[in-house]
C-alpha positions in Angstrom: -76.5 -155.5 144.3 -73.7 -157.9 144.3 -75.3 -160.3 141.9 -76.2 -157.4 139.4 -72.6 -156.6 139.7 -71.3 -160.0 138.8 -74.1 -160.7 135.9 -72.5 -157.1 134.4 -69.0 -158.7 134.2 -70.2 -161.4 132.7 -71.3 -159.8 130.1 -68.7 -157.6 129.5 -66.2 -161.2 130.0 -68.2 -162.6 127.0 -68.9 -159.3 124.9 -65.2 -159.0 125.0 -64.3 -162.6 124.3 -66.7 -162.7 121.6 -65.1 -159.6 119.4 -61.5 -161.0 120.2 -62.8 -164.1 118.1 -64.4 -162.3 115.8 -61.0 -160.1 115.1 -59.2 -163.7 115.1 -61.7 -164.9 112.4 -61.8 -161.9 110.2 -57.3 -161.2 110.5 -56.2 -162.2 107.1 -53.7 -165.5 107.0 -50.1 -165.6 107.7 -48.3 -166.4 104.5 -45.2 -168.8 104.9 -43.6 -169.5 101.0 -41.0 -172.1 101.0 -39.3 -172.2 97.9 -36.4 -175.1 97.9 -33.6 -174.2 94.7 -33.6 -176.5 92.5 -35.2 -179.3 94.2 -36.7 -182.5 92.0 -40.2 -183.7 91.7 -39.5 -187.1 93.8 -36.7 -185.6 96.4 -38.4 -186.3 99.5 -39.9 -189.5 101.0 -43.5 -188.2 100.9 -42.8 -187.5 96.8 -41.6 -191.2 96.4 -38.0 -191.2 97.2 -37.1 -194.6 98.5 -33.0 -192.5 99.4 -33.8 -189.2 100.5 -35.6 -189.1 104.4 -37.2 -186.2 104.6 -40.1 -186.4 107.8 -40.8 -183.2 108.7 -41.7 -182.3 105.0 -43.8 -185.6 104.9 -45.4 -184.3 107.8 -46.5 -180.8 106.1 -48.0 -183.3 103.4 -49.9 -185.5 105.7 -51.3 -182.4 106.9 -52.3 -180.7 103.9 -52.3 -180.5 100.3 -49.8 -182.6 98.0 -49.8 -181.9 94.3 -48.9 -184.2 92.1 -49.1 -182.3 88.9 -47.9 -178.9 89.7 -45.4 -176.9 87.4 -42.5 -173.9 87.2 -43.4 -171.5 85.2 -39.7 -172.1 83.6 -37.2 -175.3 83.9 -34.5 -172.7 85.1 -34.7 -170.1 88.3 -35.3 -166.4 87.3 -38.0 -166.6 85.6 -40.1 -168.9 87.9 -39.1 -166.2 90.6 -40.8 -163.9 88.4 -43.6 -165.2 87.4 -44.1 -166.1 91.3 -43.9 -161.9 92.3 -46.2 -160.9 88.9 -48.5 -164.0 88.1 -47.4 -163.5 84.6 -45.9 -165.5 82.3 -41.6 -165.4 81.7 -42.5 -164.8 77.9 -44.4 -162.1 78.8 -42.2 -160.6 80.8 -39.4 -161.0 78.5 -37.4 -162.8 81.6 -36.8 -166.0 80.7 -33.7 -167.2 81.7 -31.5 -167.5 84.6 -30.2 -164.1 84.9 -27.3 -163.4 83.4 -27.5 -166.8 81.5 -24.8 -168.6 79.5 -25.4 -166.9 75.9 -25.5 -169.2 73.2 -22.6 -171.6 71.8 -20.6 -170.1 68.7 -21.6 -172.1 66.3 -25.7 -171.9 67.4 -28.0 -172.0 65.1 -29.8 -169.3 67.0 -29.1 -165.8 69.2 -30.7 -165.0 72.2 -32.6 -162.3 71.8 -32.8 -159.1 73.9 -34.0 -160.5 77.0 -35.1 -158.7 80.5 -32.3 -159.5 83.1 -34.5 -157.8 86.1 -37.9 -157.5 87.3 -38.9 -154.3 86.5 -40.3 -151.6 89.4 -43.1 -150.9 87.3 -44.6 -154.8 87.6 -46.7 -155.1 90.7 -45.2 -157.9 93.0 -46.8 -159.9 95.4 -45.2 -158.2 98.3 -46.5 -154.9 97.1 -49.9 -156.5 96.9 -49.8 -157.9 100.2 -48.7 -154.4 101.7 -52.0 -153.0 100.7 -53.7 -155.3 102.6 -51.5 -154.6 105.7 -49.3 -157.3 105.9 -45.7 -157.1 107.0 -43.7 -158.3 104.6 -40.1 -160.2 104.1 -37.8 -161.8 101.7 -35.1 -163.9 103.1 -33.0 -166.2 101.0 -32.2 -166.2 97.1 -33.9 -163.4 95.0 -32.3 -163.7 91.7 -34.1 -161.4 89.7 -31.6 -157.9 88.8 -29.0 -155.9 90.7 -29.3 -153.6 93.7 -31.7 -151.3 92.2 -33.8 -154.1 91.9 -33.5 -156.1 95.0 -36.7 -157.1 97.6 -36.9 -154.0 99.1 -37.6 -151.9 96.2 -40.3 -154.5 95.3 -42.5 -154.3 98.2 -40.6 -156.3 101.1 -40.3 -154.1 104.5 -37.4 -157.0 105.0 -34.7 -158.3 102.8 -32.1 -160.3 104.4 -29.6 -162.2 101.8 -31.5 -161.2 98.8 -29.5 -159.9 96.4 -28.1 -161.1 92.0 -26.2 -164.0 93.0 -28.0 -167.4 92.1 -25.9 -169.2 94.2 -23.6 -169.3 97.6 -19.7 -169.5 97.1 -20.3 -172.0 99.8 -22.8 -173.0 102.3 -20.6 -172.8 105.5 -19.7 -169.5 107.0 -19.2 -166.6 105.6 -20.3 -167.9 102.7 -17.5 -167.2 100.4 -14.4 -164.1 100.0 -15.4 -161.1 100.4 -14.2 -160.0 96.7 -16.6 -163.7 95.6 -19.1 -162.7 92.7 -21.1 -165.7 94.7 -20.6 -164.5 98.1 -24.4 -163.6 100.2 -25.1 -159.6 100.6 -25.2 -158.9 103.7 -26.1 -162.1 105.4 -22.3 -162.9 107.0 -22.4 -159.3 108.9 -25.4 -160.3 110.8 -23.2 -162.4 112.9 -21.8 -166.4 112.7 -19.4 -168.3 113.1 -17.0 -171.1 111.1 -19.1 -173.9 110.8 -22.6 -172.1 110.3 -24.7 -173.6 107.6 -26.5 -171.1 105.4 -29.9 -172.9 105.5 -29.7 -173.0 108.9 -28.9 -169.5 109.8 -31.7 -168.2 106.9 -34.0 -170.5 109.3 -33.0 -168.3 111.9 -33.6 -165.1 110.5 -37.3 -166.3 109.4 -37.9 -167.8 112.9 -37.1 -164.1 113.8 -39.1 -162.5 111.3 -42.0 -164.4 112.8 -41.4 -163.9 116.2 -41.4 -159.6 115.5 -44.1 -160.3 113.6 -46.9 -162.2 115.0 -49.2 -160.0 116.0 -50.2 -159.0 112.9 -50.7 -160.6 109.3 -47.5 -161.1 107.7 -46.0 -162.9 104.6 -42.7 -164.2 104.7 -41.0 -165.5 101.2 -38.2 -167.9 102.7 -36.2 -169.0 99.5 -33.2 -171.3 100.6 -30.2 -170.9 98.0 -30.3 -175.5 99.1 -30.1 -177.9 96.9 -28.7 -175.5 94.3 -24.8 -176.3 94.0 -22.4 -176.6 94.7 -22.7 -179.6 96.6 -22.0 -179.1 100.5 -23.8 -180.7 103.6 -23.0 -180.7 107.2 -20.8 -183.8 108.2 -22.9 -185.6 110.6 -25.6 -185.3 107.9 -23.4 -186.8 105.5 -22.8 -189.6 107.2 -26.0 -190.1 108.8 -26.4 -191.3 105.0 -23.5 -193.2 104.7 -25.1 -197.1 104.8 -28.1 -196.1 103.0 -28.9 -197.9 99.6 -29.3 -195.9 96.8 -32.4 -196.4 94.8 -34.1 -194.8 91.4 -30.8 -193.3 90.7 -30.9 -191.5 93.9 -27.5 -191.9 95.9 -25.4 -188.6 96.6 -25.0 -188.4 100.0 -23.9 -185.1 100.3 -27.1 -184.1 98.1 -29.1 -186.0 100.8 -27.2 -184.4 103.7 -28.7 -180.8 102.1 -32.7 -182.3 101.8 -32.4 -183.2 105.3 -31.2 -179.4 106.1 -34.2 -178.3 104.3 -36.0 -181.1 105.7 -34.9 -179.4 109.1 -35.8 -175.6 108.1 -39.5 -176.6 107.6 -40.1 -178.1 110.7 -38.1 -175.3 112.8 -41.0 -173.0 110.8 -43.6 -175.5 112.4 -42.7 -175.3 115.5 -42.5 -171.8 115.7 -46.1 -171.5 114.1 -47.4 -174.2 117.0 -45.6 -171.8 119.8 -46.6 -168.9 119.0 -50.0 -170.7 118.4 -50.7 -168.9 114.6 -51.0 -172.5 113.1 -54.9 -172.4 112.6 -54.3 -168.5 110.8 -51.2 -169.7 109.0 -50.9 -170.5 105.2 -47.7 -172.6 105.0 -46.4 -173.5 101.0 -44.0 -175.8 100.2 -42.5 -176.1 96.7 -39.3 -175.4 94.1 -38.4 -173.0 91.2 -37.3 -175.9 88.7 -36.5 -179.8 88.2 -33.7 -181.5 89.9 -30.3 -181.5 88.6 -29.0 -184.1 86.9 -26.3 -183.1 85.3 -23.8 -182.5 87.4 -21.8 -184.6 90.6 -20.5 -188.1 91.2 -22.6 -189.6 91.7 -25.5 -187.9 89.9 -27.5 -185.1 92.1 -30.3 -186.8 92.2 -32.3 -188.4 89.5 -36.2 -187.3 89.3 -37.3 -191.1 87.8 -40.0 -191.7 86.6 -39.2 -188.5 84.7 -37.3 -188.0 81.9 -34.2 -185.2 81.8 -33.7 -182.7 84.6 -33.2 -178.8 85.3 -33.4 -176.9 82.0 -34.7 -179.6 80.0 -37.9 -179.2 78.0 -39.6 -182.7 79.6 -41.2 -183.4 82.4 -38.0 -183.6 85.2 -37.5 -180.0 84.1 -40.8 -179.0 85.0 -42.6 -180.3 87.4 -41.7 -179.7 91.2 -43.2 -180.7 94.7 -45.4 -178.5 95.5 -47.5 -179.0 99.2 -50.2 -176.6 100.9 -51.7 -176.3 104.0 -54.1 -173.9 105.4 -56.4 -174.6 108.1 -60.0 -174.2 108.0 -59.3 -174.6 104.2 -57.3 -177.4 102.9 -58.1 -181.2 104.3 -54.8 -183.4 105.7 -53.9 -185.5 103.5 -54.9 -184.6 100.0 -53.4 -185.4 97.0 -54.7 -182.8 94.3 -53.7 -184.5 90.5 -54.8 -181.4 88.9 -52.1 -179.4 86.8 -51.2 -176.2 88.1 -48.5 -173.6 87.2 -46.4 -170.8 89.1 -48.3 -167.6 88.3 -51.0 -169.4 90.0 -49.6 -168.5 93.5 -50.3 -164.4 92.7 -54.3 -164.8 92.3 -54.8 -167.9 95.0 -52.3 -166.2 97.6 -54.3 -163.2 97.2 -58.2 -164.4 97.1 -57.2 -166.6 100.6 -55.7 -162.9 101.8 -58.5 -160.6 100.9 -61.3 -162.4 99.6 -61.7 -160.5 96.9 -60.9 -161.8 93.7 -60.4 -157.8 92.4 -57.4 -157.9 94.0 -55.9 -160.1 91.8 -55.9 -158.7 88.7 -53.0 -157.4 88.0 -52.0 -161.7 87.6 -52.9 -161.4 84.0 -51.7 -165.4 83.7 -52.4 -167.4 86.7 -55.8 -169.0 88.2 -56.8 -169.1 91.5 -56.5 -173.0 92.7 -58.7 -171.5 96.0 -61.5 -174.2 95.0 -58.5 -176.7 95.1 -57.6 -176.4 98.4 -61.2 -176.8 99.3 -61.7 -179.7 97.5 -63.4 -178.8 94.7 -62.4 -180.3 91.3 -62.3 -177.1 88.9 -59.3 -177.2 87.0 -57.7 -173.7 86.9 -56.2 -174.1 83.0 -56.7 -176.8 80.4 -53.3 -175.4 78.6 -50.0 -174.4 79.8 -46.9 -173.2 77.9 -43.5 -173.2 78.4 -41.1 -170.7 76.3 -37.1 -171.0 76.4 -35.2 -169.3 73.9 -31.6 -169.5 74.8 -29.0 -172.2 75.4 -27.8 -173.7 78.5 -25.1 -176.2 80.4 -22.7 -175.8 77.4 -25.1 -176.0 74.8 -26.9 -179.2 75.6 -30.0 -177.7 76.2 -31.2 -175.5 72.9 -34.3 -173.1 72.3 -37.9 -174.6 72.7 -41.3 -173.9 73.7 -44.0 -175.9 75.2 -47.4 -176.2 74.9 -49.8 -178.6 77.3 -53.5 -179.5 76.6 -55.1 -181.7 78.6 -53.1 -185.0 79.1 -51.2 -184.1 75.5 -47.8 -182.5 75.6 -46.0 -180.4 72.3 -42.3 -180.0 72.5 -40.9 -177.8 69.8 -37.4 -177.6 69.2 -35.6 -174.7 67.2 -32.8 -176.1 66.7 -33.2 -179.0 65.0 -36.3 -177.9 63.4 -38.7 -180.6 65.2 -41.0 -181.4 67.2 -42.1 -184.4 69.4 -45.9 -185.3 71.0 -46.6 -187.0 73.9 -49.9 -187.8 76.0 -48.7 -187.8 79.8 -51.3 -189.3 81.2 -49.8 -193.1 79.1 -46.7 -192.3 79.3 -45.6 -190.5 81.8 -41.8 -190.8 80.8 -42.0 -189.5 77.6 -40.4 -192.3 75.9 -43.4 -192.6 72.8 -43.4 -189.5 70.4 -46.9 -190.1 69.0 -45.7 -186.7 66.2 -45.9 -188.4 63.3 -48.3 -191.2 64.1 -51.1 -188.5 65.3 -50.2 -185.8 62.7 -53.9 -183.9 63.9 -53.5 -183.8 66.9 -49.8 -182.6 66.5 -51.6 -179.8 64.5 -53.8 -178.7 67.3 -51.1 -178.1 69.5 -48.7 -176.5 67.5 -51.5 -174.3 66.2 -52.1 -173.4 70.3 -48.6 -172.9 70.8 -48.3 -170.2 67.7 -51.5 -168.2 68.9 -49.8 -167.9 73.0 -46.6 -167.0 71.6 -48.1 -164.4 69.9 -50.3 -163.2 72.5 -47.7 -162.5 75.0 -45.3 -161.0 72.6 -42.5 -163.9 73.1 -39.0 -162.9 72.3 -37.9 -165.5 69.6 -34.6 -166.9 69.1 -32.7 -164.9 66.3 -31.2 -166.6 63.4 -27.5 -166.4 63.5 -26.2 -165.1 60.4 -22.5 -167.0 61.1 -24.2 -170.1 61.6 -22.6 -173.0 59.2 -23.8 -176.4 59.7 -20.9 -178.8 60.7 -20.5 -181.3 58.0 -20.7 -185.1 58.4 -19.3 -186.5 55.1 
């Protein structure tokens, strides 16, 4: 009687044990986004900075997925942001600058045209995507992309802490700026602090939080620090911690470095948490930026993003391309280096196939590809072209209207302004130093032929011819 007894809670022990692994295998993937501000393609050790010391980001790479070819959707903030939440395109969407942007000079060639300065409610976000599938859902950090009507929790976030028009902190230590400050954080400084707080640290905070409420069900958490955006400000001890290192590549700002190693510090307080509450096997963790490094403003320099050429806003490759890391368990293999070129509206369709396996559920990303088979190993690429579409003027004028086109290793930069436009293959010269235009007229053909037909296609605002314009004479 006894032994019949014990063989029946056995089976019950192991009936039971087998559905809770079951229910662990079939819960969709936490989703942890870490989008860095304005952070460069080589600012952080495991990206080939020889000045910045960044380990706990190196670590994430080792782990996981690092890309060596990955792209914004736009060289400046909004737009990127955008084309994250729709999978769309900025030209499509009409957003395609930082929002409210500069305007253009008054002696441009060109005016802006009537550009979208929000994400509309009627696009379907990410976050609202997610919801359907039952996850619990947060913004915290720099949003960017309208005013109040138009903030995360009218686009499908249950949470929005610090999300609001501003592109940038006032400053980074607590409160954050005057309370009248166009710059200052909603909403962030009421939650409690004190002089001396550090804004990355305390959006850590309220993430680790989020997590903590929210760990027994799927969740996705969109952590986007306002760091390394400017203005330049670090903690002191970081600061110095960098005071006898040798600059290298054209990387030597200190204080810049002091803010890495704060983000460097965020993304392994988000480990942590992950291991302790022990979701690190059911956790997708992403690691990347919305643009190029700055390199146009601070003494010395910002950073540099060497090998390549230009920086934030620019048309070449150091306004483009950004770090980008992934890991997933069960799905991605440590230490993979992926060389395959992939673009922000990606993230909509891949974010969603790992969430629901079902590739239906993505179709509302009219632009991006599912890199899935990427992060599996597989060698697919997702797009043989990609475009790039900027029709406005930025940092005083320096940087002018052009679009992009990329096709295979070759590279089509047209420029409104003057009238030009300049080829280069990538995969020789990296740097863009050799504009191959008028030696390889065909091939210059091709591409600008490509370019036409996608601007076209998704109905890109062009820059407007300004009727005042008078070309400044040089005799």
């Amino acid at each position: 009687m006894k032994l019949n007894f014990v063989i029946r809670l056995l089976v019950i022990f192991f009936a039971v044990d087998a559905f809770g692994a079951a229910a662990a295998q079939t819960r969709p993937p936490n989703i942890v986004f870490i989008l860095i501000d304005d952070m460069g393609w080589v600012d952080g050790s495991c990206f080939g900075s020889k000045f910045y010391q960044t380990p706990q980001i190196d670590a994430l790479a080792a782990s996981g997925v690092r890309f060596t070819q990955a792209y914004s959707a736009c060289a400046v903030c909004s737009p990127t942001r955008a084309a994250l939440m729709t999978g769309k395109y900025p030209a499509r969407l009409h957003i395609t600058d930082w929002i409210t942007g500069e305007g253009a000079p008054k002696n441009a060639r060109f005016k802006i045209p009537d550009w979208q300065q929000h994400l509309p409610l009627e696009e379907t976000t990410l976050a609202e995507a997610l919801k359907k599938l039952g996850y619990a859902t947060a913004h915290v950090g720099k949003w960017h992309l309208g005013e109040k009507e138009f903030y995360p929790e009218h686009q499908g976030f249950d949470v929005n802490i610090a999300g609001g028009e501003t592109g940038h902190p006032a400053s980074y230590f607590w409160p954050y700026g005057n309370t009248n400050n166009d710059h200052r954080i909603p909403g962030l400084a009421e939650r409690g602090g004190q002089k001396g707080d550090y804004l990355t640290d305390q959006l850590t905070d309220e993430a680790l939080n989020f997590i903590q409420a929210n760990q027994s069900h799927p969740f996705y958490l969109n952590l986007c620090h306002y760091a390394v955006h400017a203005p330049l400000m670090g903690k002191q001890e970081l600061i110095d911690a960098a005071a006898d290192r040798p600059g290298a590549d054209g990387q030597s700002n200190r204080v810049y470095a002091a803010m890495l190693k704060s983000v460097d510090d965020s993304v392994g307080r988000i480990v942590k948490k992950l291991d302790e509450l022990h979701l690190t096997e059911n956790t997708l963790v992403i690691f990347s930026s919305d643009n190029g490094g700055c390199v146009h403003f601070g003494k010395p320099t910002a950073t540099s993003n060497f090998p390549l050429r230009n920086g934030k806003g620019s048309a070449y490759e150091g306004g483009l391309r950004v770090p980008l890391i992934v890991k997933m368990p069960g799905v991605t293999h440590a230490g993979t280096i992926c060389d395959i070129p992939i673009i922000t509206m990606d993230f909509f369709p891949t974010l969603l196939e790992l969430a629901a396996a079902d590739k239906t559920a993505s179709r509302t990303a009219v632009d991006g590809v599912s890199f899935a088979p990427l992060l599996r190993g597989e060698t697919q690429k997702p797009h043989n072209e990609l475009f790039w579409h900027y029709p406005h003027y930025w940092n005083g004028g320096k940087i002018m209207p052009y679009s992009v086109a990329r096709v295979g290793d070759w590279k089509l930069i047209r420029f409104y302004e003057t009238g030009t436009e300049e080829l280069f293959n990538l995969k020789h010269d990296l740097s863009e130093q050799n504009d191959l235009a008028e030696s390889n007229p065909d091939k210059r053909k091709e591409l600008s032929m490509r370019l036409d037909a996608w601007l076209k296609e998704t109905g890109a605002q062009m820059p407007v011819p300004n009727p005042h314009y008078q070309p400044i004479r040089r005799d």
